[in-house]
MARTIMI-839037 format. One line per 10 residues: number of its first residue (from 1); their letters; for each residue x, y, z of N, C-alpha, C, O. Coordinates in steps of 0.001 Angstrom, whole numbers, plus 500000, padded with zeros to 6 digits. Example, Ala and Ser with C-alpha at 12.3 -4.5 7.8 and 13.67 -1.06 7.14 Angstrom:
1> AS> 513190,494310,507800,512300,495500,507800,513200,496700,507800,514236,496681,508465; 512850,497750,507080,513670,498940,507140,512900,500030,507870,513409,501138,508039
% end
This chain:
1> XXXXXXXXXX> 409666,526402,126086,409753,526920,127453,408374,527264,128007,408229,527050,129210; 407247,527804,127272,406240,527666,127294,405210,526947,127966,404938,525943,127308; 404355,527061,129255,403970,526084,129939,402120,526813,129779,401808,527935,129380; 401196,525679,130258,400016,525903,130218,400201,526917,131150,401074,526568,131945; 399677,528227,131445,399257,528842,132451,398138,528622,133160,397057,528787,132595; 398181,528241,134423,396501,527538,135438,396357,528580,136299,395189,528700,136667; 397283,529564,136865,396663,530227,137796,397251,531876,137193,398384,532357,137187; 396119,532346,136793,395571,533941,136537,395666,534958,137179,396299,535036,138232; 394905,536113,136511,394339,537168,137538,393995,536873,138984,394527,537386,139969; 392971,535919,138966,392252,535957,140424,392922,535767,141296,392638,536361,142336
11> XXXXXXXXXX> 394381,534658,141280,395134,534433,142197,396163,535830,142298,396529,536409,143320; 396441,536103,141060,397337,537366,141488,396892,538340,142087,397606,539066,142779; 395353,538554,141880,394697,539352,142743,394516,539325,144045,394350,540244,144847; 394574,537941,144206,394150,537615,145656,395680,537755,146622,395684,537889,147846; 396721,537699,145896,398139,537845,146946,398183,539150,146700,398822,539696,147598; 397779,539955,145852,397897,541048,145846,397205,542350,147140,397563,543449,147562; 396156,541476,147349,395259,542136,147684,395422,541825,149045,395217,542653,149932; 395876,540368,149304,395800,539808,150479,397131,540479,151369,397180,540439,152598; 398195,541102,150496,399128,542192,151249,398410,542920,151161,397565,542464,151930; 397944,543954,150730,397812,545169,150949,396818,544896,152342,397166,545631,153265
21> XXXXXXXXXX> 396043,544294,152570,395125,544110,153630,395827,543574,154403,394956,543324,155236; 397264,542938,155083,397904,542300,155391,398904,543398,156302,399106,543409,157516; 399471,544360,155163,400364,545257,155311,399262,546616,156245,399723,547121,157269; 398236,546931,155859,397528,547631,156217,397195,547822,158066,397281,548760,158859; 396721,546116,158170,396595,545810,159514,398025,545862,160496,398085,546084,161705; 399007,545612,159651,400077,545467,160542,400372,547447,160909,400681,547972,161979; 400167,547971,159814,400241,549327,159941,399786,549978,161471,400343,550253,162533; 398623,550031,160969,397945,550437,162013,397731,550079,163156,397340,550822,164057; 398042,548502,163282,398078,547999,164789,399753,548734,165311,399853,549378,166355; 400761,548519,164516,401893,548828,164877,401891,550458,165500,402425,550881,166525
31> XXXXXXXXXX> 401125,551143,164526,401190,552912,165448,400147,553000,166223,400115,554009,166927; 399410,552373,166303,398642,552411,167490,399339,551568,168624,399313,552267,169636; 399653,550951,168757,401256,550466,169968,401993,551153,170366,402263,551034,171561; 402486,551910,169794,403718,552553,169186,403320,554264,169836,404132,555116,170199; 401358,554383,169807,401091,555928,170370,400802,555826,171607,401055,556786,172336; 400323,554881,172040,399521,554606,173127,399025,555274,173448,398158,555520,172609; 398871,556393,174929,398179,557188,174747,398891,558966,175216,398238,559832,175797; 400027,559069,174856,401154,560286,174759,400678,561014,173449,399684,560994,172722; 401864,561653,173512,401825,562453,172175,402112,561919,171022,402029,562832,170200; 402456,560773,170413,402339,560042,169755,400544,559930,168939,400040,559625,167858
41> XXXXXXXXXX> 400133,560398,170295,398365,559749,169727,398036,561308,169094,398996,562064,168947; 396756,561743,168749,396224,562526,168296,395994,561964,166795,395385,561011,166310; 396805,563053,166289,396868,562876,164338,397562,561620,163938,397754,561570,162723; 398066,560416,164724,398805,559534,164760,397512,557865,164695,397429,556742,164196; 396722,558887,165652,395620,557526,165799,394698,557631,164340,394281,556615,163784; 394501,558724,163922,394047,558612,162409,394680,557927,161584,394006,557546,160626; 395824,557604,161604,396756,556373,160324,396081,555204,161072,395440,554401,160395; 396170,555034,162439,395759,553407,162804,394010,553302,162585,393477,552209,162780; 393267,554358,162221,391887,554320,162337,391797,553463,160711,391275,552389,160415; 392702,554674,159714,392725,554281,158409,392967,552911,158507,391932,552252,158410
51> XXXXXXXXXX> 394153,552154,158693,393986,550891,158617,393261,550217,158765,392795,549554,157838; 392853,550108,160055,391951,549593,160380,391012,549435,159657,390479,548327,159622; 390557,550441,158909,388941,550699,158135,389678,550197,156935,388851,549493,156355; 390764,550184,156273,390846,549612,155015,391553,548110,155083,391634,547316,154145; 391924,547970,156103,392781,546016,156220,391104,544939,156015,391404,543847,155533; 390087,545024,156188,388919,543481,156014,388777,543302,154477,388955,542158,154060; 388485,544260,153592,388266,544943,152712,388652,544001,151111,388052,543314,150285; 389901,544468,151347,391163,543760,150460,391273,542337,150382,391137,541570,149429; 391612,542104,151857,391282,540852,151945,390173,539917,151568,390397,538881,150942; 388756,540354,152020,387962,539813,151718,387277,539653,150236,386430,538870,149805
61> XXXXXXXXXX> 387992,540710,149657,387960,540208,147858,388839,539498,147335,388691,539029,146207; 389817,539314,148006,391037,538647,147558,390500,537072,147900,390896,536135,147207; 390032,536970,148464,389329,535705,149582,388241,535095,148221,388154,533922,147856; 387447,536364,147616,386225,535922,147083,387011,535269,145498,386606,534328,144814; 388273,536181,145256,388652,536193,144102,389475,534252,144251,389576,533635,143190; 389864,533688,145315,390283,532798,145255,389684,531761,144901,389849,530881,144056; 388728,532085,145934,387274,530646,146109,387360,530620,144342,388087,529789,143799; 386424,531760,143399,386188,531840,142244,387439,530926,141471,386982,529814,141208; 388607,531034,141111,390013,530427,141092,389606,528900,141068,389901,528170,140121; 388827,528425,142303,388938,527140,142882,387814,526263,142260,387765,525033,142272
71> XXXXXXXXXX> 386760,527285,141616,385710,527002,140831,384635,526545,141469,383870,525631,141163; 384654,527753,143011,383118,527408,143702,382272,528158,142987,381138,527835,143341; 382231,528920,142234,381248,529835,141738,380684,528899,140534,379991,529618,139814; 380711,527862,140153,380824,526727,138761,379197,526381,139400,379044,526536,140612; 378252,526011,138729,377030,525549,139088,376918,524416,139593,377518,523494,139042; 376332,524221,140468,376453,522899,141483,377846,522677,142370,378054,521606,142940; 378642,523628,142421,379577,523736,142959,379993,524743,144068,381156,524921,144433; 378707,525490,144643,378721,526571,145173,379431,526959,146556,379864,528014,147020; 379332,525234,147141,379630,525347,148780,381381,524362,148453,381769,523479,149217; 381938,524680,147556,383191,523957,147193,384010,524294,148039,384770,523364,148308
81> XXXXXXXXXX> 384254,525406,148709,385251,525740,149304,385025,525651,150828,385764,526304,151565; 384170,524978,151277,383855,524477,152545,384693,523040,152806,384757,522305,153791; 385344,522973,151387,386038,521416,151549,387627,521855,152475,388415,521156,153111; 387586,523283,152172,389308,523651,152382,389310,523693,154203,390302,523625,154929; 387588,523850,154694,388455,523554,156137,387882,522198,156896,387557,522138,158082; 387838,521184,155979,387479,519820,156163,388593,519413,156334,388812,518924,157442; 389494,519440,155534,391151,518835,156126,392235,519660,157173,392766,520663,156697; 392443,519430,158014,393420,519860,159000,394347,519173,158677,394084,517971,158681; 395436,519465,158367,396912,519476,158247,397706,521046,158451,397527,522255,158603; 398565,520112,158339,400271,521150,158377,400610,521702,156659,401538,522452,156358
91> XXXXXXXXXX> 399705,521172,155788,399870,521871,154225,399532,523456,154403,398686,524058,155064; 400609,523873,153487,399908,525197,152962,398701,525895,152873,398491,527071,153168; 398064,525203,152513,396535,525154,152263,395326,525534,153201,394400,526344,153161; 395837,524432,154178,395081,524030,155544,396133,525409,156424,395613,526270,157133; 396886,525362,156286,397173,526817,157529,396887,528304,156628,396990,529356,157258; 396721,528328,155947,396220,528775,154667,394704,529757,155303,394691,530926,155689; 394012,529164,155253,392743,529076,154901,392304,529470,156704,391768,530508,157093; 392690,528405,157467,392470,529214,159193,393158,530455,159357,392610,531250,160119; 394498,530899,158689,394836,531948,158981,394006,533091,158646,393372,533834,159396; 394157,533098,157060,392908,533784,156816,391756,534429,156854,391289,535492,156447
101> XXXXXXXXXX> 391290,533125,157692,389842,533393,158202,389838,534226,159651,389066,535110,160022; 390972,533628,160332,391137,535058,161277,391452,536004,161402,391177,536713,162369; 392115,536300,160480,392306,537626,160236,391618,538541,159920,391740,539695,160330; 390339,537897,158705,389319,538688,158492,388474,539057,159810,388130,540217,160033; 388182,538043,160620,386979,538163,161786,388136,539565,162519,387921,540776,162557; 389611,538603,163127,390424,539736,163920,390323,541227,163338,390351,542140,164163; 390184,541603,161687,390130,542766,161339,388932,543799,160768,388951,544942,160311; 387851,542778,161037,386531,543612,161697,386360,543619,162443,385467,544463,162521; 386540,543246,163393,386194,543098,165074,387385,544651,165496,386895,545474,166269; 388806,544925,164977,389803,545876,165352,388674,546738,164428,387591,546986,164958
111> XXXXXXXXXX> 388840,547029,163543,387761,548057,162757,386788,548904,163211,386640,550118,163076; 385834,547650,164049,384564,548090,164945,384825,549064,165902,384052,549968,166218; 386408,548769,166547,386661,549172,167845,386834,551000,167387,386819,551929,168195; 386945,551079,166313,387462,552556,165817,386014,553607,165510,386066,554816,165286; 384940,552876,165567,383741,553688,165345,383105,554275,166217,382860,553664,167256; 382742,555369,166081,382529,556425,166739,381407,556381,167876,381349,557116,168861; 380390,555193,167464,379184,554709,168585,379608,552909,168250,379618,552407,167127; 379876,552307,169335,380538,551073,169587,378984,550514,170269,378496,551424,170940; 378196,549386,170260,376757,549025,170559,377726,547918,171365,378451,547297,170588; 377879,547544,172818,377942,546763,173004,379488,546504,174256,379749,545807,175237
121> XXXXXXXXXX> 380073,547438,173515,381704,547279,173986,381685,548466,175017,382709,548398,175697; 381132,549210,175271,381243,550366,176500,382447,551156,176840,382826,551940,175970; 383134,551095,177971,384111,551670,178807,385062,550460,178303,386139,550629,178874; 385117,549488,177604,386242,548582,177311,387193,548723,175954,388353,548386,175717; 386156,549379,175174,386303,549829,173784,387912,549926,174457,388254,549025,175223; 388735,550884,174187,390103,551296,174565,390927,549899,174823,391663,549624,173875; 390955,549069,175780,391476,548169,175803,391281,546960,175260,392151,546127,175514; 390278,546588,174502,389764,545828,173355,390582,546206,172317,390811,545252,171574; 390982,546982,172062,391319,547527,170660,392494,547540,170716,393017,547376,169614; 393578,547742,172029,394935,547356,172214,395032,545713,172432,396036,545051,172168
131> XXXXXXXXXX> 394010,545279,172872,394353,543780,172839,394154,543084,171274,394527,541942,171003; 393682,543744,170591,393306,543533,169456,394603,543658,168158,394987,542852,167310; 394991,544987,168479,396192,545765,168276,397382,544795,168222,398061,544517,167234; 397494,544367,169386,398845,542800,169817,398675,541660,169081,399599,540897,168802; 397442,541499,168728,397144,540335,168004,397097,540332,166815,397271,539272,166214; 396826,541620,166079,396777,541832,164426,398405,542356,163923,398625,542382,162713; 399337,542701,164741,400581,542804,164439,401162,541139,164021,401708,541084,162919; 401089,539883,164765,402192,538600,164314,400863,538237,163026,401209,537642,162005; 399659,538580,163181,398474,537877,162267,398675,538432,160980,398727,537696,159994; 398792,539646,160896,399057,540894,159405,400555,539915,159210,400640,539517,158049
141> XXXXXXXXXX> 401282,539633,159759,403269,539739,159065,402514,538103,159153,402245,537813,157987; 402212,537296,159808,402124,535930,159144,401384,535648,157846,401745,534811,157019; 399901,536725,157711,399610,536804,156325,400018,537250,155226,399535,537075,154107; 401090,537947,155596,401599,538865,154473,402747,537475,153945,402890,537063,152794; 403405,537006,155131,404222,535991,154739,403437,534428,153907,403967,533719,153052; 402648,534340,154262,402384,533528,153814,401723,533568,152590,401416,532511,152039; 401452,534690,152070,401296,534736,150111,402645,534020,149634,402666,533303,148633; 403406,534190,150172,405123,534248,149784,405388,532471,150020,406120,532144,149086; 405196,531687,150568,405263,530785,151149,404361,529537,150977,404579,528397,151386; 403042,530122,150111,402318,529460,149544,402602,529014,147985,402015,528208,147263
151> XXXXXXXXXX> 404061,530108,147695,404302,529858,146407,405526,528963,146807,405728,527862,146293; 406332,529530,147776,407443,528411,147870,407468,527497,147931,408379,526829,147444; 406327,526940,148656,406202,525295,148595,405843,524692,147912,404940,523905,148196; 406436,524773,146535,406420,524404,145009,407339,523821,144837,407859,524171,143777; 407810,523150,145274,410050,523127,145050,409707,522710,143513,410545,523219,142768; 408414,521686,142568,408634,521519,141502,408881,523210,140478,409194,523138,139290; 408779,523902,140828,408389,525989,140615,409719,526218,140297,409596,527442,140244; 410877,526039,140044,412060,526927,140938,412021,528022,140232,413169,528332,139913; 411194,528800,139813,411525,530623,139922,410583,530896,141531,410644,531911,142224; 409869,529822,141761,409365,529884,143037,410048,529441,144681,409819,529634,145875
161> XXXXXXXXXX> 410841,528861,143944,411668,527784,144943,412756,529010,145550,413950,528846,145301; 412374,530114,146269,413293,530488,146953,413130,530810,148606,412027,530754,149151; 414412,531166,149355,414032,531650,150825,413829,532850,150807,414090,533334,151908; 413448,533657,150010,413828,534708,149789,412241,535261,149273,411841,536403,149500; 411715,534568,148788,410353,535294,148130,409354,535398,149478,408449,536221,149347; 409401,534592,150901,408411,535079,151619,408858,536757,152194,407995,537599,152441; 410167,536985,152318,410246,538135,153149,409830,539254,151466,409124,540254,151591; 410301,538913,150306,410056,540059,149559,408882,540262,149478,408674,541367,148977; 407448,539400,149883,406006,539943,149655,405817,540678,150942,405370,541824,150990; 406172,539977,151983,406131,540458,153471,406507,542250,153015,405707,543179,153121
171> XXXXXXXXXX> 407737,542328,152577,408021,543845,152747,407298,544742,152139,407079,545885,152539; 406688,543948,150581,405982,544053,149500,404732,545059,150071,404216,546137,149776; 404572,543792,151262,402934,543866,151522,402644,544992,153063,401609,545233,153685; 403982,545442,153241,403922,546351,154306,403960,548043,153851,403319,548950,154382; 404940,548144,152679,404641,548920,151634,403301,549313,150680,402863,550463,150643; 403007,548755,150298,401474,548452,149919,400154,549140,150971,399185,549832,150659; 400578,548646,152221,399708,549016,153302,400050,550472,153324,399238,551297,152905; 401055,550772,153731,401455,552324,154280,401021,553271,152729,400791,554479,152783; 400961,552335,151185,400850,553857,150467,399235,553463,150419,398497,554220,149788; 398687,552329,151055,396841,552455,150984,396684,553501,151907,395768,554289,151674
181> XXXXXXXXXX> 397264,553652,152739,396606,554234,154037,397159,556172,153105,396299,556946,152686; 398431,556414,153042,398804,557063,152310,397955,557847,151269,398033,559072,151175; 397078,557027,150433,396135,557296,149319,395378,557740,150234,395619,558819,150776; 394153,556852,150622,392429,557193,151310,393123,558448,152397,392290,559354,152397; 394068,558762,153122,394285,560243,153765,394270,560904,152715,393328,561676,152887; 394897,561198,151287,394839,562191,150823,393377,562621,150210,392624,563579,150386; 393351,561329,149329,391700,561426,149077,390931,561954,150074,390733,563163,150195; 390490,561115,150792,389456,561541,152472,390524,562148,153687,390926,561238,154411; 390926,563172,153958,391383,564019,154843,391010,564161,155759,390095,564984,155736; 391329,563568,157222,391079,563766,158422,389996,565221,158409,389734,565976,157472
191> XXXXXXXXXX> 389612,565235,159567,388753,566749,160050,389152,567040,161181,389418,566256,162092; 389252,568910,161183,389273,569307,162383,388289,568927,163502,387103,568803,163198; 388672,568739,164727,387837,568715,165509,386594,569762,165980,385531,569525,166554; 387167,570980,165505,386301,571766,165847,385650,572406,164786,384905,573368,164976; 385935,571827,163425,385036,571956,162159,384937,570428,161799,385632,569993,160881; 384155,569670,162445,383953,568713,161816,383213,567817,160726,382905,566627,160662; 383029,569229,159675,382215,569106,158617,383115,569813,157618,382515,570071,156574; 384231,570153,157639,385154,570870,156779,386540,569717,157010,387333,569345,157875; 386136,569465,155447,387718,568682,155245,389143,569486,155109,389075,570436,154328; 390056,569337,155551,391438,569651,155955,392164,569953,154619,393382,569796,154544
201> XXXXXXXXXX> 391283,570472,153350,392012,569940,152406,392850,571368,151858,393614,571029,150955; 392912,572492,152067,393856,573476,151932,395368,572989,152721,396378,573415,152162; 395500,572455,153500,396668,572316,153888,397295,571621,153653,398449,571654,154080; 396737,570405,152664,397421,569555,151832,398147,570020,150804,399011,569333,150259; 397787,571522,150368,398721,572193,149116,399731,573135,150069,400479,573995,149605; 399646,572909,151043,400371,574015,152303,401576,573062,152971,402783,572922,152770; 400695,572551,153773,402021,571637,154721,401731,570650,155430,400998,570827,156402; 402086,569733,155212,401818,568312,155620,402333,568397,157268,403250,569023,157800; 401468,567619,157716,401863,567519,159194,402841,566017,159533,403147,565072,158806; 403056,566247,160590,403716,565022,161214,403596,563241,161071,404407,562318,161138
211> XXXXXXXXXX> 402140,563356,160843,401366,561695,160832,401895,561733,159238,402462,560670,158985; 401877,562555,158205,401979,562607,157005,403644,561948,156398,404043,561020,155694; 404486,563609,157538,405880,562813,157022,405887,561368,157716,406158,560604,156789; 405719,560591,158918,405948,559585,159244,405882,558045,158049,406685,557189,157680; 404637,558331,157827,404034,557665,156446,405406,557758,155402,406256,556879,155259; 405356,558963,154790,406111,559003,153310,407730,558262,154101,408358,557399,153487; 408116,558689,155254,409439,558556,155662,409533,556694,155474,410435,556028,154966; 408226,556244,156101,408449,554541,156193,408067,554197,155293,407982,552982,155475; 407496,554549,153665,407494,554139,152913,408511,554137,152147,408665,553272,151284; 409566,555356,152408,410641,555361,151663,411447,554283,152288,412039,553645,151416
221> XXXXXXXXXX> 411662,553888,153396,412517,553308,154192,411827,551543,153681,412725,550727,153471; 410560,551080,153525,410120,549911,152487,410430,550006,151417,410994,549088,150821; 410237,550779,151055,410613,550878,149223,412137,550311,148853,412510,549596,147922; 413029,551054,150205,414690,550910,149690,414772,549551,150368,415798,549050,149906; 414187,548637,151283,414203,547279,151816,413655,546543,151102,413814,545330,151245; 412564,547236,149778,412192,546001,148896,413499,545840,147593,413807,544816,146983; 414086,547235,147458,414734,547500,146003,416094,545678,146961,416462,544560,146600; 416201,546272,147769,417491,545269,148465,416682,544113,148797,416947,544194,149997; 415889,543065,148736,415180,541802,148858,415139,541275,147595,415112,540049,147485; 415127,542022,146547,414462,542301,145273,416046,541658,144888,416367,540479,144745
231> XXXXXXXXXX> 416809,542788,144790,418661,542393,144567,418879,540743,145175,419322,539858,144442; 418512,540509,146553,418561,539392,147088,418375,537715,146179,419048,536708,145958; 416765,538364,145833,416191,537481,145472,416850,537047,144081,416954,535827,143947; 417168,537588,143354,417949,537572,142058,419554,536811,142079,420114,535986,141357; 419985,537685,143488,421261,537058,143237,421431,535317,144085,422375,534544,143920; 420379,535123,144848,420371,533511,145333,420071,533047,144089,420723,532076,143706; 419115,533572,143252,418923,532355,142229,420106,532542,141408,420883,531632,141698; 420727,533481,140301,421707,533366,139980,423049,532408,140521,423744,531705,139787; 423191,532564,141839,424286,531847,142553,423769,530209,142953,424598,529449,143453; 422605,529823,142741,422244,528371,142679,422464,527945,141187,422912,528596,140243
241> XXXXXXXXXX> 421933,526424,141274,422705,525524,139811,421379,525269,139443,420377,525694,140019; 421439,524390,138227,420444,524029,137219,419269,525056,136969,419514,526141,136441; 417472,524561,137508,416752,524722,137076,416465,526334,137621,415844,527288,137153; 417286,526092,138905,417062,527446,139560,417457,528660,139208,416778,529684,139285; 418782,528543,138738,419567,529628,138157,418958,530169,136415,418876,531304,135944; 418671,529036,135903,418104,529314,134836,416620,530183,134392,416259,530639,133307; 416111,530177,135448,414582,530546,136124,414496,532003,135958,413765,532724,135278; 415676,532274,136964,415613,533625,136808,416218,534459,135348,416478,535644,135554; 416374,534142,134436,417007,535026,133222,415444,534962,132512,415490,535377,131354; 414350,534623,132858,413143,534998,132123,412528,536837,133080,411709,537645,132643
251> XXXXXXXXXX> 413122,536891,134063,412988,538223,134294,414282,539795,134377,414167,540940,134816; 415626,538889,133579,416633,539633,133699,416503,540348,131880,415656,540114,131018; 417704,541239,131846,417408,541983,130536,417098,540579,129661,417436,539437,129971; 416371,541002,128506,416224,539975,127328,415416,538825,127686,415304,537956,126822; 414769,538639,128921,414025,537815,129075,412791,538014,128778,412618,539153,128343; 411189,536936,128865,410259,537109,128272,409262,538033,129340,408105,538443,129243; 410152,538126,130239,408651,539290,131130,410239,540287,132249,410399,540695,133400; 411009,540236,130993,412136,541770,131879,411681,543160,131801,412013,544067,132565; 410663,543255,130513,410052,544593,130591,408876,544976,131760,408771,546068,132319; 408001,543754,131979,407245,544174,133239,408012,544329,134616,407629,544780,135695
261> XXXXXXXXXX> 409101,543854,134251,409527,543493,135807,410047,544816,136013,409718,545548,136948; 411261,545230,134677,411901,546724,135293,411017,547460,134780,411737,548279,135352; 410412,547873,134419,409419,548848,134150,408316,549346,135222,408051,550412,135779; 407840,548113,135226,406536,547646,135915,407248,547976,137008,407515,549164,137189; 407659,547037,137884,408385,546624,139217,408895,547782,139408,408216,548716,139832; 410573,547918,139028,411495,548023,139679,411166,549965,139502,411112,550784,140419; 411030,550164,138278,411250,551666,137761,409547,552625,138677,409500,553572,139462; 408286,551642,137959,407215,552140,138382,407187,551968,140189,407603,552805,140991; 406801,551135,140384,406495,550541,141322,407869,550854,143022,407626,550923,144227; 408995,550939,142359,409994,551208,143508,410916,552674,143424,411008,553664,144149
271> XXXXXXXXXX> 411710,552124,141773,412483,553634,142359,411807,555074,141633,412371,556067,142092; 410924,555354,140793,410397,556793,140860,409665,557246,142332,409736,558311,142946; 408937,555998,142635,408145,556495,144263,409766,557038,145095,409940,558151,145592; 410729,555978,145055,411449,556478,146175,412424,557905,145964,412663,558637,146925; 412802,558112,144959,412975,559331,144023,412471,560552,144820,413072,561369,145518; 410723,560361,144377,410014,561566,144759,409754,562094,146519,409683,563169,147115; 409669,560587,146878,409496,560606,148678,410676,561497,149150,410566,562371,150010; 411839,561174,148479,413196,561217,149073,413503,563037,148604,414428,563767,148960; 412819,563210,148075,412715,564666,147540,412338,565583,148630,412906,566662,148795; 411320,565124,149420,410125,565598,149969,410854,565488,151464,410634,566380,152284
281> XXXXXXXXXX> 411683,564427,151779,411617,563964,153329,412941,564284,153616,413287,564173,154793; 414031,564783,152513,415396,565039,152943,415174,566573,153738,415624,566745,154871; 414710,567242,153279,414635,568725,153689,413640,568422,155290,413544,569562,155744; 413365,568063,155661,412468,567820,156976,413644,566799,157936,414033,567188,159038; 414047,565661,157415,415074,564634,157945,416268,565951,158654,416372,566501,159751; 416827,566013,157668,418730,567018,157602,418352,568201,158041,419265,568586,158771; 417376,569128,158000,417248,570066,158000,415973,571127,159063,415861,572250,159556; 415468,570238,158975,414197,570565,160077,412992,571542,159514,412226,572361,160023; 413237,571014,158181,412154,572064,157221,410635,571346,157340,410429,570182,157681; 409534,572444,156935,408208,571391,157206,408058,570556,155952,408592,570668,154848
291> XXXXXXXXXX> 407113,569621,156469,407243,568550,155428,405806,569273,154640,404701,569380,155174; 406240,569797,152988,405278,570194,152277,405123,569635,151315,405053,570258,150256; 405024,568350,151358,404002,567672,149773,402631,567806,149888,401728,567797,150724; 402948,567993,148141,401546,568579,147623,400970,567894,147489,401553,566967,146927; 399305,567561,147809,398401,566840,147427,398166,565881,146388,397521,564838,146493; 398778,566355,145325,399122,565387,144368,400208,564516,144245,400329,563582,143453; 401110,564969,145235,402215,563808,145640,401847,563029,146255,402582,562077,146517; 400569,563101,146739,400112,562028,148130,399432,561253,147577,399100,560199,148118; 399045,561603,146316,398041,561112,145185,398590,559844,144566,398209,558679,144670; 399649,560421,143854,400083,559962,142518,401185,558511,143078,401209,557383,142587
301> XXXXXXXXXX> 402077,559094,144338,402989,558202,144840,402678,556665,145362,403297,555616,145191; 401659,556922,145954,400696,555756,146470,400471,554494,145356,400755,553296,145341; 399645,555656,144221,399320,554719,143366,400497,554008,142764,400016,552971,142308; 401515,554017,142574,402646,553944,142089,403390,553059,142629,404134,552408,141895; 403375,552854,143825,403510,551859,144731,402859,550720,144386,403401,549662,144069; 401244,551026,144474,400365,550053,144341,400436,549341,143675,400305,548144,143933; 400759,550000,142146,400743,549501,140901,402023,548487,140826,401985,547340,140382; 402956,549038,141262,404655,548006,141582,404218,547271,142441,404794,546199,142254; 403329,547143,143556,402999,545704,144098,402255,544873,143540,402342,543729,143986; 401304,545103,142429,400410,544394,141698,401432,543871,140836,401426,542641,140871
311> XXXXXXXXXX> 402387,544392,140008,403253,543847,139130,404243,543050,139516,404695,542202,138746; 404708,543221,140760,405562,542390,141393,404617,540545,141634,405004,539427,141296; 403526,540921,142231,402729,539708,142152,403226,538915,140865,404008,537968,140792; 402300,539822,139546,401983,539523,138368,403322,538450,137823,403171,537271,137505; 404547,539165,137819,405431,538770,137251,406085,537506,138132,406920,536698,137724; 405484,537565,139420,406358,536398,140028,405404,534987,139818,405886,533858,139910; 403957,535263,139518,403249,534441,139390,403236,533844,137959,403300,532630,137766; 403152,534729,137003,403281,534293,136082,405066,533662,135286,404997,532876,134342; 406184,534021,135694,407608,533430,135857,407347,532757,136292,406885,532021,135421; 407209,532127,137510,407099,531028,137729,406418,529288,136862,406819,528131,136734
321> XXXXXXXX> 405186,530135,136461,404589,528873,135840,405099,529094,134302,404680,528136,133652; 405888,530045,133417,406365,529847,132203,407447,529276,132210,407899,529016,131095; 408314,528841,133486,409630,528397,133728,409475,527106,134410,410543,526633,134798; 408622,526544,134611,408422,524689,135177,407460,524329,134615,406843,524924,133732; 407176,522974,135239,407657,522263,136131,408755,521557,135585,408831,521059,134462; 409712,521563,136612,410459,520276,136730,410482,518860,137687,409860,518713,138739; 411224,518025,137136,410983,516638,138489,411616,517205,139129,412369,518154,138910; 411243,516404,140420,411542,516276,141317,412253,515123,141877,412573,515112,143066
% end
């Protein structure tokens, strides 16, 4: 059953990474839409600042980690990946690679718009950054989809061969975003305006504000849309015939990677985060209590997430290539 393994770390890194930078941008363009300029904005425009400052980032290592993959970094091989936008087509590859590339420019250019002395952009800054905003919302969910979609179009793959694996990275990778942004707030803590040299960080063991529960609330609300994509994805392949159905029992009990998957995945990565969120956000939801997670919940949950989106990669990348090829 045993197959050569060809694609590694770097690629898992790079879909990995390429949601979280994916999910990130969609974040923050989405609440910055979403505040405009009501009460919505204030402590609200700090989640879309975060994104912003962490969506180029991810990506662009994920980007470096591919090229490497492709073996431009090989001596005499340096400008190799200048071949990928020599062909224009409708392949994977080729929409691939332009998407990509705009997204990175689209998510420094939104980035810029968030800094505090803008050289250049003036009195436009504000509406630059909503036009920007409109455009990094379909660009973030087409990149996020298309990690997912770059594997599907494998049909020789079938642990890859589903309709079902672009929306589970998509959700993957929107989750991912909200516990990055999630993390760098707790770590780096907004500032008062009128101490703007004193970090906010006593009130993180006190009481979380509003921008805070919003976050934990839509991560819980991803988390329980991945646990159900996740169910999805399992039961199409189960309910298909031959190579397909068979595919999936290398990640069900007794299979050769079921311990990363429920462990890793399902236990780390989905339901202890949603467990603890759901701890935190019922008493504020039902009840109208303040939302008080502790600093180390803001800490620990994130990562936890993170770590279940890296493993979710891991295991779908690597299932896949221990379970084919088959003809076609």
């Amino acid at each position: 059953m045993a197959e050569e393994i060809l694609w590694g770390l770097p690629v898992i890194g790079y879909l990995f990474l390429a949601g979280v930078g994916a999910g990130a941008l969609t974040v923050s363009a989405s609440v910055l839409l979403r505040g405009g300029g009501g009460g919505f904005a204030g402590q609200h425009f700090e989640i879309a600042r975060y994104g912003a400052f962490l969506a180029p980032l991810p990506l662009v290592v994920g980007c470096l980690l591919l090229i490497l993959e492709l073996g431009s970094f090989e001596a005499g091989h340096w400008f190799k990946w200048i071949n990928l936008y020599k062909t224009i087509n409708l392949s994977p590859m080729s929409i691939g690679t332009w998407l990509l590339t705009g997204f990175i420019g689209i998510s420094i250019l939104y980035a810029y718009t968030f800094l505090p002395k803008t050289p250049g952009l003036g009195k436009n800054k504000d509406q630059l950054r909503r036009l920007l905003a409109w455009v990094s919302v379909p660009l973030g969910i087409s990149t996020a989809v298309y990690t997912g979609v770059l594997l599907g179009a494998m049909p020789a793959r079938p642990f890859w061969n589903s309709p079902v694996l672009a929306m589970l990275f998509l959700v993957s990778a929107l989750s991912t975003g909200v516990a990055v942004i999630l993390l760098f707030r707790a770590i780096f803590p907004p500032r008062k305006a009128e101490e703007p040299h004193k970090p906010m960080v006593a009130e993180y063991f006190q009481k979380r504000d509003q921008s805070a529960y919003l976050l934990t609330a839509s991560d819980l609300m991803l988390v329980g849309f991945e646990m159900l994509v996740i169910f999805l994805f399992i039961m199409y392949a189960h309910l298909s015939v031959g190579a397909v159905k068979g595919s999936i029992s290398v990640i069900l009990f007794g299979g050769e990677m079921s311990v990363l998957f429920w462990f890793g995945v399902v236990i780390v990565g989905l339901l202890a985060p949603a467990l603890i969120e759901l701890y935190y956000v019922i008493p504020k939801l039902l009840n109208h209590q303040p939302f008080d997670a502790p600093l180390i919940i803001e800490i620990v949950v994130p990562i936890a997430v993170l770590i279940g989106g890296f493993m979710l990669r891991y295991v779908v990348v690597m299932a896949g290539q221990i379970t084919g090829p088959i003809g076609i």
